[in-house]
C-alpha positions, 0 to 999 in steps of 0.5 A: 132096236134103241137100248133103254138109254135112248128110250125117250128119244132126247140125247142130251149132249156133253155141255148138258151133261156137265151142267147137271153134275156140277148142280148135283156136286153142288146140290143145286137141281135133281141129282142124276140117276145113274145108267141102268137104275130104275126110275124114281117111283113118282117118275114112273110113268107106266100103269102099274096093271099093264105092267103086272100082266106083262110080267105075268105073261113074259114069264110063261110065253117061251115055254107055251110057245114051245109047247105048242109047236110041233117037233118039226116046226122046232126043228126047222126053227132050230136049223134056220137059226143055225144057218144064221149063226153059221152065216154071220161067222162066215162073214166076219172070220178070217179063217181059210174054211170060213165059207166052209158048210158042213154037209157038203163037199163042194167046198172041199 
């Protein structure tokens, strides 16, 4: 997933960069708006509605999802995201019991 930096999907490269801080030391050109700032308001492309409705429905969508799900619908949801977990440790540690899976002798 691209983070917001990219989001535009234009990377401006070190002589661009250079040019529009030496504007904004200077006070030529806009000044750069720093990494993780929010736009400007006049900037701000988005539908102010679309925006207050994601709100609304980001703030409540994890918790109707649980509610709604049976307890072994969420238990296998819980199981399948900790063999990931597991898996993902599996690979990238160095420990001698890196392959080892709790539950099973096999590995012993």
């Amino acid at each position: 997933m691209p983070s917001r930096a990219s989001k535009d999907g234009k990377r401006r490269d070190f002589m661009q960069i250079a040019k529009g801080v030496f504007d904004a030391a200077v006070g030529d050109g806009p000044k750069p708006i720093p990494p993780g700032a929010d736009p400007p308001p006049d900037q701000d492309t988005r539908n102010p509605a679309a925006v207050a409705l994601s709100k609304l429905g980001a703030s409540k969508g994890g918790k109707a999802r649980a509610a709604k799900l049976s307890a072994a619908k969420r238990k296998e949801i819980a199981k399948k995201a900790a063999a990931k977990r597991w898996a993902a440790r599996a690979e990238t540690s160095t420990l001698p019991l890196a392959g080892f899976r709790p539950g099973t002798h096999e590995n012993l």
